[in-house]
C-alpha positions in Angstrom: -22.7 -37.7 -16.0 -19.4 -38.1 -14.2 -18.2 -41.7 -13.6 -17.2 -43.0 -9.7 -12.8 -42.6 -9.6 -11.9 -46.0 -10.3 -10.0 -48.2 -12.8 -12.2 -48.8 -15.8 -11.1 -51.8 -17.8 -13.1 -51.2 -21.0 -13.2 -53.7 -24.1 -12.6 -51.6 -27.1 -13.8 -54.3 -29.8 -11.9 -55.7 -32.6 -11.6 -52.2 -34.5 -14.9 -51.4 -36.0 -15.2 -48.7 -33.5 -19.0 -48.8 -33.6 -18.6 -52.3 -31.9 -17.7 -51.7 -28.2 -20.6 -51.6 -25.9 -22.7 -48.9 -24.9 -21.3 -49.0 -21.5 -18.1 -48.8 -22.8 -18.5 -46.1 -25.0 -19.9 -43.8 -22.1 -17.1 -44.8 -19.6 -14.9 -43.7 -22.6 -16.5 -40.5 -23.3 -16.8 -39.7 -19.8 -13.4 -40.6 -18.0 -10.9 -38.2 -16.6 -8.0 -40.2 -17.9 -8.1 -42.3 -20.8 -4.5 -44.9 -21.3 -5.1 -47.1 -24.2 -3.6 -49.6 -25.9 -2.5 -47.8 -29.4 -0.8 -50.4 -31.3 -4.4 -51.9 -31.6 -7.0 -49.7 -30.4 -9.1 -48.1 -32.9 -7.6 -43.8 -33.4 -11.5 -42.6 -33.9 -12.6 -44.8 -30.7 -10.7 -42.9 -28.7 -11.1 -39.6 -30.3 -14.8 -39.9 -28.5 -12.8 -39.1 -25.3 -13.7 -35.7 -23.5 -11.6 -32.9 -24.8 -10.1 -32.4 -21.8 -9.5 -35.8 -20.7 -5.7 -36.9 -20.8 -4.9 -39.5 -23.2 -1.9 -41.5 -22.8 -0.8 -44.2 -25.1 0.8 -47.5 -23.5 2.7 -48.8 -26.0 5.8 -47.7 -24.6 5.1 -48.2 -20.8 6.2 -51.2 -19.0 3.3 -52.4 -16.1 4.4 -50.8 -13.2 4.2 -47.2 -14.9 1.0 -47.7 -15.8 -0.6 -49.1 -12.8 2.0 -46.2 -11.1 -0.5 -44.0 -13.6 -3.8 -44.7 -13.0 -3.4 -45.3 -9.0 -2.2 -41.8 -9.1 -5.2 -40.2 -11.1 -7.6 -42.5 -9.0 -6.1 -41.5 -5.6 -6.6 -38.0 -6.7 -10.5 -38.7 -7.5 -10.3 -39.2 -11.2 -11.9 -41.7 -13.2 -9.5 -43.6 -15.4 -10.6 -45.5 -18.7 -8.0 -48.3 -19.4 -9.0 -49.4 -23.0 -7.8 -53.0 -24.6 -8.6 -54.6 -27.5 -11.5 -56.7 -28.0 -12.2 -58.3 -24.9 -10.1 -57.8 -21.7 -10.1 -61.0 -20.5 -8.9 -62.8 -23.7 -4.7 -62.3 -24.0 -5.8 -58.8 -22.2 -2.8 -59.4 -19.6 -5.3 -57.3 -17.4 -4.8 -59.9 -14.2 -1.0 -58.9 -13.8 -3.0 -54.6 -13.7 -5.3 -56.0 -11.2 -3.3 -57.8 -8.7 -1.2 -54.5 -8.4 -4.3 -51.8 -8.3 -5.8 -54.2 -5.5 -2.0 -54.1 -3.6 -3.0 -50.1 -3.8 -6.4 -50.3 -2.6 -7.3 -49.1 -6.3 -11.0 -49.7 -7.3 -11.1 -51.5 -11.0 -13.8 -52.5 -12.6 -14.3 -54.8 -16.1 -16.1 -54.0 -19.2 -16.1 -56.7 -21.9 -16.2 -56.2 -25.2 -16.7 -57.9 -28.2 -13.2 -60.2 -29.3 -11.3 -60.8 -32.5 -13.0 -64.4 -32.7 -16.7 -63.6 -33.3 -15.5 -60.7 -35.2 -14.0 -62.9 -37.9 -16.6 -65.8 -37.3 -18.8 -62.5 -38.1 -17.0 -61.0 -41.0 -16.6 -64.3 -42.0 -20.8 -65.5 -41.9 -19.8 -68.7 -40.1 -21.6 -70.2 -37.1 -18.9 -71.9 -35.0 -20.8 -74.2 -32.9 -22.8 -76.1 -35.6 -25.7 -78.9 -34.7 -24.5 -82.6 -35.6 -20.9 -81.3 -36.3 -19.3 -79.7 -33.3 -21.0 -78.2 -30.2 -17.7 -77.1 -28.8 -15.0 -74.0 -29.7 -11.4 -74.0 -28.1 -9.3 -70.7 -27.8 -5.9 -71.0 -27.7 -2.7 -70.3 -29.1 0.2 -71.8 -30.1 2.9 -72.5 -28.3 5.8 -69.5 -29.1 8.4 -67.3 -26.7 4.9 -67.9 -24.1 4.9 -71.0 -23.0 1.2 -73.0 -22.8 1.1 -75.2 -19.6 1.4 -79.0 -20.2 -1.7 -80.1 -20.2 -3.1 -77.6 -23.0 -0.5 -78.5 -25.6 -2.1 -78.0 -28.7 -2.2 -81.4 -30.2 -4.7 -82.3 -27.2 -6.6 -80.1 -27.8 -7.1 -80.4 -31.3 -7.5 -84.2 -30.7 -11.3 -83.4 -29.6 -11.8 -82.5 -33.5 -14.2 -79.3 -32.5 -14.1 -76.0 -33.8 -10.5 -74.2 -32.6 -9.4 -70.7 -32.7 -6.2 -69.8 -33.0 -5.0 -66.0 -31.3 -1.3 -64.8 -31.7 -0.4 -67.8 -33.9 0.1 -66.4 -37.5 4.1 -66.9 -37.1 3.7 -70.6 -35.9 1.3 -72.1 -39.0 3.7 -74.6 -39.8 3.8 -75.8 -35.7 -0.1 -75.4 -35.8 -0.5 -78.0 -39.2 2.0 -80.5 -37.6 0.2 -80.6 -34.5 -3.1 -80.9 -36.4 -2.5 -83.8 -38.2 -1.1 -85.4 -35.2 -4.1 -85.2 -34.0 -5.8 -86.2 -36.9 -7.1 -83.7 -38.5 -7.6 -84.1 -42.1 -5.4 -81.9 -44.7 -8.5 -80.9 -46.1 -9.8 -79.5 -43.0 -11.6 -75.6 -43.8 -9.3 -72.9 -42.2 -10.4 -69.0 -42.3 -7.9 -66.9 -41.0 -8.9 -63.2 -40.5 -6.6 -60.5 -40.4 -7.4 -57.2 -38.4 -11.3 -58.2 -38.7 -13.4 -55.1 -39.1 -10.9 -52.3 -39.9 -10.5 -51.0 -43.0 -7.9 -52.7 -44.4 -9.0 -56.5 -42.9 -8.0 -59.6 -45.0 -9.8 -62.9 -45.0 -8.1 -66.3 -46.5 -9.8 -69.0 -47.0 -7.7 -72.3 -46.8 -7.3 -75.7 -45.6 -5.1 -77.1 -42.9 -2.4 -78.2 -45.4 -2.3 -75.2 -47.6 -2.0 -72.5 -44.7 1.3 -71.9 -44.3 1.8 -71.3 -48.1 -1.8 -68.9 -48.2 -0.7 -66.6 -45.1 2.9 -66.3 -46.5 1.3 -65.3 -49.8 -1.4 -62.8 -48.0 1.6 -61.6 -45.9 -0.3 -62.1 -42.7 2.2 -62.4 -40.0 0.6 -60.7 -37.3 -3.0 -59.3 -36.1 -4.8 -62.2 -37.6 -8.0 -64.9 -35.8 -6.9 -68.4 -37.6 -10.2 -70.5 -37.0 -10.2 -74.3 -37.7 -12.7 -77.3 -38.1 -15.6 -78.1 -40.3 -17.5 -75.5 -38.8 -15.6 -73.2 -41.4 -16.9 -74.7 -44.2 -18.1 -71.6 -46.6 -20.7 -74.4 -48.2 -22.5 -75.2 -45.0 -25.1 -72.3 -45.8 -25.7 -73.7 -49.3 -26.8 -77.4 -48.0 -29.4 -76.6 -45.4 -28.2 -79.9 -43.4 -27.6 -79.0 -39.8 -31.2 -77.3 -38.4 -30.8 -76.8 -34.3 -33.6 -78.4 -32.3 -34.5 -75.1 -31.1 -36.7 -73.9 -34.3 -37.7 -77.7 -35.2 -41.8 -77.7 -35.6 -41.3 -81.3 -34.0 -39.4 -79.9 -30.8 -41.6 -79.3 -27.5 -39.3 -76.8 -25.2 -41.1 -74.4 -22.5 -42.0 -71.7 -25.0 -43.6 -73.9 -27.3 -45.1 -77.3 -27.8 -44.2 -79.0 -31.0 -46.4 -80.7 -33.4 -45.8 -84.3 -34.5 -45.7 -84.8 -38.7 -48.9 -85.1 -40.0 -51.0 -82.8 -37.4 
């Protein structure tokens, strides 16, 4: 099957390279050209490619070579596979690719995939979103060289006391407890932090928001690591059987089933 020449922005996943899609994983083993992101991107993902296909890696590119790249091999009626990390559009920096293809009249097209957060909320057994303790998951970063806008500082948002995941903020633990408990976040608070989730060598800690800095300086995490935040990290949630959803309740009546009051 040959795919149509255009820009494919494919998810890779978080490294397990059995976790990008199916769609993905054809696009990949199909394209003419395959430029991936090798400082993060799985070796045996892209080893699927076609034999032929011309791999590039674009670790040492800056953007307008490889937007200069892939115009190039789609204007000559190639297909081009442009493989991220887990899911493009999370820290993918794949708007700044697209606003430049489109100033070429170069035809992109996006392929999510599955990112670093549930991967560690995966590896990890957690459900992040847990009924009667928090509904809600913020993903964010802290605040480093990139600057976050005003209104997203990260005491804000950690002031609506949900679930919060942290990307690219291994470096700033200290910044990220201060901020916390400015919020008012207990010290006790459960924090997992993942590190490289799914690959061979991944690390989990298990912490709380006071003791993190101390934990990932002893792991030696300083990079490539999910931290996640909030109660919802509790590892003894799935020993207490205490927060059931509605959805499977006997008692609840929704359009697929009509519940039955205690005692029928």
């Amino acid at each position: 099957m040959t795919l149509e020449p255009k820009v494919y922005i494919v998810g890779a996943g978080p490294g397990d390279p059995e976790l990008i899609t199916v769609k993905g994983s054809r696009i990949l083993r199909t394209a003419d050209v395959v430029l991936y992101t090798d400082s993060l991107v799985n070796d045996e993902l892209i080893a699927t490619a076609k034999p032929e296909a011309q791999v590039l890696q674009s670790s040492g590119m800056d953007l307008e070579r490889q937007v200069e790249i892939m115009s190039e091999a789609v204007q000559a009626g190639r297909s081009v596979a442009r493989v991220h990390t887990g899911d493009p559009a999370v820290y993918g920096a794949i708007l700044e690719q697209m606003v430049l293809l489109k100033q070429r009249g170069v035809a992109y097209e996006i392929v999510p995939g599955v990112s670093s957060v549930f991967a560690s909320a995966a590896v990890l057994g957690a459900e992040l979103t847990v009924p009667d303790l928090t509904q809600t998951v913020i993903l964010t970063r802290a605040e480093g060289r990139t600057p976050v806008p005003d209104r997203e500082k990260l005491r804000d948002l950690a002031s609506h006391h949900c679930t919060v995941a942290l990307f690219l903020s291994a470096t700033l633990a200290k910044k990220v407890v201060v901020e916390f408990l400015a919020a008012g976040w207990s010290e006790d608070t459960p924090v997992a932090v993942v590190q490289r989730a799914t690959w061979p060598d991944q690390k989990i800690v298990r912490t709380t928001l006071a003791q993190l800095p101390a934990d990932l300086r002893a792991a030696g995490i300083t990079m490539h690591a999910m931290i996640l935040a909030g109660w919802a990290l509790d590892p003894g949630l799935v020993d207490k059987d205490a927060h059931r959803s509605k959805l499977y309740d006997k008692s609840f009546t929704h359009g697929y089933r009509k519940g039955v009051k205690s005692g029928e």
